[in-house]
C-alpha positions in Angstrom: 29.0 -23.7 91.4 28.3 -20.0 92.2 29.8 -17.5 94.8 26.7 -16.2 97.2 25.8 -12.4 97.7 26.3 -13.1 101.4 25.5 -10.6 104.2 28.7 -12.1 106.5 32.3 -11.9 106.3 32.0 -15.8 105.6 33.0 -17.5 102.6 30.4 -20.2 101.0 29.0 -21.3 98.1 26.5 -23.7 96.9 25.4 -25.4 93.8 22.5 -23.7 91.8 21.3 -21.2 89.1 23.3 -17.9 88.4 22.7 -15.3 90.8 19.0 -13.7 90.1 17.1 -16.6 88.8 16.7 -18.4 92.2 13.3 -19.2 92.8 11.5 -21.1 96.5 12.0 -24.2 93.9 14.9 -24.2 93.7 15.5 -22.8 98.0 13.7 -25.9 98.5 16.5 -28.6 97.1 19.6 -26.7 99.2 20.9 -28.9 102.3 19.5 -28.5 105.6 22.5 -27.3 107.5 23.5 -24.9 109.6 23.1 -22.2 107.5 20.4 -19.8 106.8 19.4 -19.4 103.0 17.0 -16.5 102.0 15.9 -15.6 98.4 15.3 -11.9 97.7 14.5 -10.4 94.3 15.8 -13.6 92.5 19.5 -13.6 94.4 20.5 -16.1 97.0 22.0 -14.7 100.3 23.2 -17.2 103.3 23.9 -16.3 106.8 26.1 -17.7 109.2 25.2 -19.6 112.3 23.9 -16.7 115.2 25.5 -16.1 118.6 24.4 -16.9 121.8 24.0 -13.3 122.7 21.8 -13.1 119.3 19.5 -15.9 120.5 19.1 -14.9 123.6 18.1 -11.6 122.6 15.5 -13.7 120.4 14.7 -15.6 122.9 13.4 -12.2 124.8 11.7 -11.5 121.9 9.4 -14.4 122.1 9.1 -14.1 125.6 8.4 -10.6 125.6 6.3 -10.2 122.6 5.1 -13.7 121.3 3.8 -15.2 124.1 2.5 -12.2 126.0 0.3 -11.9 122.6 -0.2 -15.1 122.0 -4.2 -14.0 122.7 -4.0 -11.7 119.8 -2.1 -13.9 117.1 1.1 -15.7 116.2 4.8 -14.9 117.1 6.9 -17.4 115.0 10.9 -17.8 114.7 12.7 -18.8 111.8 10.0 -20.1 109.4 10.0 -19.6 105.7 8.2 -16.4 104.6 6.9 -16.3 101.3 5.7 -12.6 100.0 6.3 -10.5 97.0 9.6 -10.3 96.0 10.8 -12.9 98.9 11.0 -16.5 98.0 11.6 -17.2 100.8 13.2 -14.9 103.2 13.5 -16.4 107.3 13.6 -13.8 109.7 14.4 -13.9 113.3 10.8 -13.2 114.4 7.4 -12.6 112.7 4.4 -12.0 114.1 0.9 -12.6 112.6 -2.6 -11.5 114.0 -5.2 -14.3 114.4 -7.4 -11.9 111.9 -4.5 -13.0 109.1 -3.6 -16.5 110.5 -4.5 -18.4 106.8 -1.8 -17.1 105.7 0.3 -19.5 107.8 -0.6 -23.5 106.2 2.0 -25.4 104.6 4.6 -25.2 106.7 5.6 -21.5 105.9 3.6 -18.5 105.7 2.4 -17.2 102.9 1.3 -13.3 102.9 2.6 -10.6 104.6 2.9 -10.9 108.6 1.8 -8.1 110.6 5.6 -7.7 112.2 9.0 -9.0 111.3 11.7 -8.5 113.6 15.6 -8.8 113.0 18.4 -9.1 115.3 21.9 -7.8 113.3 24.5 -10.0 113.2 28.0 -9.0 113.1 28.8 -8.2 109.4 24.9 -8.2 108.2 24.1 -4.9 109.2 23.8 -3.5 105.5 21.6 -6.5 104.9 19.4 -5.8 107.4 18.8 -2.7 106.8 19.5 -2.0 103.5 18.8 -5.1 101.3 15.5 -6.7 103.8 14.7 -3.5 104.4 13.8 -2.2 101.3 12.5 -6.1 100.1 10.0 -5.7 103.2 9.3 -2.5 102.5 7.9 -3.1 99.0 6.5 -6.2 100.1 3.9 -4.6 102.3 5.2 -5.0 105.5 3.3 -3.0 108.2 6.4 -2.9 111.0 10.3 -3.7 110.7 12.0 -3.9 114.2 15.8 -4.1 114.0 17.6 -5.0 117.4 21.4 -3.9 117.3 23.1 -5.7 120.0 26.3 -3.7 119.7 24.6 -0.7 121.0 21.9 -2.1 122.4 19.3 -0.3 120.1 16.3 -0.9 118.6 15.1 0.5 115.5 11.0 0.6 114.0 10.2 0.9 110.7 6.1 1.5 109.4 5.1 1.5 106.3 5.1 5.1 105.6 3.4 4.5 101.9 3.4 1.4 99.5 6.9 0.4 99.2 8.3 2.3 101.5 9.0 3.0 105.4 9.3 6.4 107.1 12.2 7.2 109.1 12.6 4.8 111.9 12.3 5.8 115.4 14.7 4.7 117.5 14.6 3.1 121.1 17.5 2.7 123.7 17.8 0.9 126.8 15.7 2.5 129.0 13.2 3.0 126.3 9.8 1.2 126.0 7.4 0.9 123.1 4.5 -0.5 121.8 4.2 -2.1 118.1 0.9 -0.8 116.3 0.0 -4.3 115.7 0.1 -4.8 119.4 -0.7 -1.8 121.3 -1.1 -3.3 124.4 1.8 -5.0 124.8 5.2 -2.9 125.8 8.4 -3.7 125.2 11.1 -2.5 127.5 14.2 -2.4 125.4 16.5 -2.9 128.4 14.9 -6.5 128.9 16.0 -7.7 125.5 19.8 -7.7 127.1 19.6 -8.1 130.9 21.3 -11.1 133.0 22.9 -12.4 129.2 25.2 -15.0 130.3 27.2 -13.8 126.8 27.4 -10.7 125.4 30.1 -11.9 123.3 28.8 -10.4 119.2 
Protein backbone atom coordinates (compact mmCIF):
# COMPACT_ATOMS: atom_id res chain seq x y z
CA UNK A 1 0.00 0.00 0.00
CA UNK A 2 1.47 3.49 -0.75
CA UNK A 3 0.61 7.11 0.55
CA UNK A 4 -0.51 9.37 -2.67
CA UNK A 5 1.10 12.78 -3.58
CA UNK A 6 -2.29 14.29 -3.26
CA UNK A 7 -3.29 17.85 -4.24
CA UNK A 8 -6.06 17.98 -1.16
CA UNK A 9 -5.85 18.20 2.46
CA UNK A 10 -7.48 14.61 2.30
CA UNK A 11 -5.96 11.58 3.44
CA UNK A 12 -6.06 8.34 0.97
CA UNK A 13 -4.21 5.71 -0.28
CA UNK A 14 -4.45 2.93 -2.67
CA UNK A 15 -2.82 -0.17 -3.58
CA UNK A 16 -0.09 0.00 -6.48
CA UNK A 17 3.54 0.55 -7.57
CA UNK A 18 5.92 3.00 -5.59
CA UNK A 19 5.42 6.43 -6.37
CA UNK A 20 6.95 7.23 -10.01
CA UNK A 21 6.46 4.07 -11.80
CA UNK A 22 2.67 4.41 -12.39
CA UNK A 23 1.78 3.96 -15.75
CA UNK A 24 -2.23 4.29 -17.68
CA UNK A 25 -1.81 0.34 -17.04
CA UNK A 26 -1.77 0.29 -14.10
CA UNK A 27 -4.53 3.92 -13.76
CA UNK A 28 -6.65 1.56 -15.49
CA UNK A 29 -7.04 -1.38 -12.60
CA UNK A 30 -7.87 1.53 -9.62
CA UNK A 31 -11.69 1.40 -8.49
CA UNK A 32 -14.17 3.52 -9.98
CA UNK A 33 -15.11 5.70 -7.11
CA UNK A 34 -15.61 8.92 -6.28
CA UNK A 35 -12.38 9.97 -6.59
CA UNK A 36 -10.37 11.49 -9.32
CA UNK A 37 -6.93 9.61 -10.09
CA UNK A 38 -4.42 11.46 -12.57
CA UNK A 39 -0.91 10.07 -13.45
CA UNK A 40 1.69 12.80 -14.15
CA UNK A 41 5.42 12.16 -14.78
CA UNK A 42 5.09 8.52 -13.34
CA UNK A 43 3.41 9.68 -9.76
CA UNK A 44 -0.20 9.10 -8.83
CA UNK A 45 -2.13 12.13 -7.47
CA UNK A 46 -6.05 11.75 -6.41
CA UNK A 47 -8.51 14.55 -5.87
CA UNK A 48 -11.33 14.78 -3.70
CA UNK A 49 -14.96 14.88 -4.78
CA UNK A 50 -15.75 18.79 -6.23
CA UNK A 51 -18.25 21.22 -4.82
CA UNK A 52 -21.33 22.30 -6.07
CA UNK A 53 -20.08 25.80 -6.57
CA UNK A 54 -17.08 24.01 -8.62
CA UNK A 55 -19.57 22.26 -10.86
CA UNK A 56 -21.58 24.82 -11.43
CA UNK A 57 -18.85 26.90 -12.49
CA UNK A 58 -18.15 23.88 -14.88
CA UNK A 59 -21.23 23.61 -15.81
CA UNK A 60 -20.92 27.48 -17.23
CA UNK A 61 -18.04 26.44 -18.82
CA UNK A 62 -19.72 24.02 -21.02
CA UNK A 63 -22.44 26.19 -21.51
CA UNK A 64 -20.55 29.05 -22.33
CA UNK A 65 -17.76 27.60 -24.21
CA UNK A 66 -18.59 23.94 -25.35
CA UNK A 67 -21.67 24.22 -26.74
CA UNK A 68 -21.56 27.71 -28.16
CA UNK A 69 -18.51 26.04 -30.24
CA UNK A 70 -19.82 22.97 -30.68
CA UNK A 71 -19.67 24.14 -34.72
CA UNK A 72 -15.93 24.44 -34.40
CA UNK A 73 -15.03 21.20 -32.32
CA UNK A 74 -15.37 19.30 -29.04
CA UNK A 75 -15.80 20.64 -25.47
CA UNK A 76 -15.47 17.43 -23.24
CA UNK A 77 -15.53 17.13 -19.14
CA UNK A 78 -13.79 14.76 -17.22
CA UNK A 79 -12.36 12.27 -19.78
CA UNK A 80 -9.03 10.59 -19.64
CA UNK A 81 -6.28 12.57 -21.45
CA UNK A 82 -3.47 10.85 -22.63
CA UNK A 83 -0.33 13.08 -23.80
CA UNK A 84 3.34 13.26 -23.06
CA UNK A 85 4.22 12.90 -19.72
CA UNK A 86 0.32 12.46 -18.67
CA UNK A 87 -0.93 8.99 -18.33
CA UNK A 88 -3.70 10.00 -17.85
CA UNK A 89 -4.41 13.27 -16.43
CA UNK A 90 -8.67 14.26 -16.24
CA UNK A 91 -9.24 17.84 -16.28
CA UNK A 92 -12.32 19.75 -15.70
CA UNK A 93 -12.72 20.80 -19.38
CA UNK A 94 -10.89 20.26 -22.69
CA UNK A 95 -11.66 21.37 -25.77
CA UNK A 96 -10.58 19.88 -29.20
CA UNK A 97 -11.09 21.43 -32.74
CA UNK A 98 -12.87 19.23 -35.29
CA UNK A 99 -9.37 19.79 -37.40
CA UNK A 100 -7.78 17.48 -34.35
CA UNK A 101 -10.89 15.31 -33.46
CA UNK A 102 -8.83 11.65 -34.24
CA UNK A 103 -7.32 12.30 -31.47
CA UNK A 104 -10.46 11.43 -29.47
CA UNK A 105 -11.32 7.19 -30.17
CA UNK A 106 -11.13 4.89 -27.45
CA UNK A 107 -12.83 6.28 -24.99
CA UNK A 108 -10.08 8.98 -24.02
CA UNK A 109 -8.19 11.30 -26.05
CA UNK A 110 -5.11 10.79 -27.15
CA UNK A 111 -2.98 13.96 -28.30
CA UNK A 112 -2.95 17.22 -27.11
CA UNK A 113 -6.37 19.18 -26.97
CA UNK A 114 -6.52 22.60 -28.27
CA UNK A 115 -7.76 23.92 -24.57
CA UNK A 116 -7.77 22.48 -21.06
CA UNK A 117 -9.50 24.35 -18.48
CA UNK A 118 -9.26 23.89 -14.51
CA UNK A 119 -11.42 24.95 -11.82
CA UNK A 120 -9.16 25.10 -8.27
CA UNK A 121 -10.36 23.34 -5.71
CA UNK A 122 -9.78 24.26 -2.14
CA UNK A 123 -6.36 22.84 -1.25
CA UNK A 124 -5.22 22.12 -5.05
CA UNK A 125 -4.20 25.37 -5.96
CA UNK A 126 -0.35 24.47 -6.13
CA UNK A 127 -1.49 21.50 -8.21
CA UNK A 128 -3.06 23.41 -10.55
CA UNK A 129 -0.81 25.65 -11.20
CA UNK A 130 2.28 24.36 -10.32
CA UNK A 131 2.40 20.56 -10.92
CA UNK A 132 -0.42 20.49 -14.24
CA UNK A 133 0.87 23.42 -15.15
CA UNK A 134 4.22 22.80 -15.89
CA UNK A 135 2.98 18.82 -17.16
CA UNK A 136 0.79 20.81 -19.76
CA UNK A 137 3.10 23.05 -20.52
CA UNK A 138 5.75 20.48 -21.72
CA UNK A 139 3.17 18.45 -23.14
CA UNK A 140 2.30 20.93 -25.78
CA UNK A 141 -0.66 22.48 -24.63
CA UNK A 142 -1.71 25.52 -26.72
CA UNK A 143 -4.05 27.24 -23.73
CA UNK A 144 -4.42 26.60 -19.83
CA UNK A 145 -7.43 28.46 -18.25
CA UNK A 146 -7.51 28.31 -14.52
CA UNK A 147 -10.89 29.57 -12.83
CA UNK A 148 -10.31 30.51 -9.00
CA UNK A 149 -13.56 30.61 -7.39
CA UNK A 150 -12.35 32.25 -4.21
CA UNK A 151 -11.63 35.39 -6.09
CA UNK A 152 -13.52 34.88 -8.78
CA UNK A 153 -10.60 35.00 -11.34
CA UNK A 154 -9.56 33.58 -14.20
CA UNK A 155 -6.15 32.93 -15.36
CA UNK A 156 -4.72 32.01 -19.31
CA UNK A 157 -1.85 30.43 -19.99
CA UNK A 158 -0.29 30.00 -24.06
CA UNK A 159 2.29 28.32 -24.93
CA UNK A 160 4.93 30.92 -24.98
CA UNK A 161 7.67 28.34 -26.44
CA UNK A 162 7.98 24.32 -26.30
CA UNK A 163 7.59 23.50 -22.80
CA UNK A 164 6.69 26.39 -21.48
CA UNK A 165 3.77 29.15 -21.04
CA UNK A 166 4.24 32.96 -20.80
CA UNK A 167 2.96 34.83 -18.04
CA UNK A 168 -0.78 34.43 -17.74
CA UNK A 169 -3.11 37.17 -18.18
CA UNK A 170 -5.50 37.49 -15.91
CA UNK A 171 -9.39 38.21 -16.15
CA UNK A 172 -11.78 39.42 -13.33
CA UNK A 173 -15.47 39.66 -13.13
CA UNK A 174 -16.26 42.14 -15.40
CA UNK A 175 -13.70 40.88 -17.73
CA UNK A 176 -14.35 39.10 -21.08
CA UNK A 177 -12.06 37.20 -23.33
CA UNK A 178 -11.64 35.20 -26.14
CA UNK A 179 -9.47 31.82 -26.32
CA UNK A 180 -7.15 31.81 -29.47
CA UNK A 181 -8.57 28.44 -30.34
CA UNK A 182 -11.96 30.10 -30.41
CA UNK A 183 -11.83 33.66 -31.38
CA UNK A 184 -15.18 34.08 -31.84
CA UNK A 185 -16.57 32.98 -28.89
CA UNK A 186 -16.32 35.45 -25.64
CA UNK A 187 -16.42 34.56 -22.39
CA UNK A 188 -17.71 36.92 -19.83
CA UNK A 189 -15.98 35.98 -16.62
CA UNK A 190 -18.82 37.34 -14.42
CA UNK A 191 -21.18 34.52 -16.01
CA UNK A 192 -19.10 31.73 -14.70
CA UNK A 193 -20.50 32.71 -11.01
CA UNK A 194 -23.90 34.50 -11.43
CA UNK A 195 -27.29 33.22 -9.75
CA UNK A 196 -24.94 30.11 -7.97
CA UNK A 197 -27.38 28.66 -5.67
CA UNK A 198 -23.86 27.78 -3.54
CA UNK A 199 -20.99 29.63 -3.34
CA UNK A 200 -19.96 27.52 -0.53
CA UNK A 201 -15.68 26.41 -1.58
Amino acid sequence: MITLAIPTEMSHSVHGPAQGNWTYSDWEKLSDNWYRYEVIDGGLYVSDVPSNFHQYILGKVLVNVGIAAERLGYGIHFVGVLMPGCDPVQPDFTFVLKQNAAIIHDGRIHGVPDLIVEVIAPGSAAYDEGVKLEAYARAGVPEYAVIEPATRKLRLYALEMPGEFAAPREYSEGDSLSFDCLPDITLNVSDLFANAPDTTL
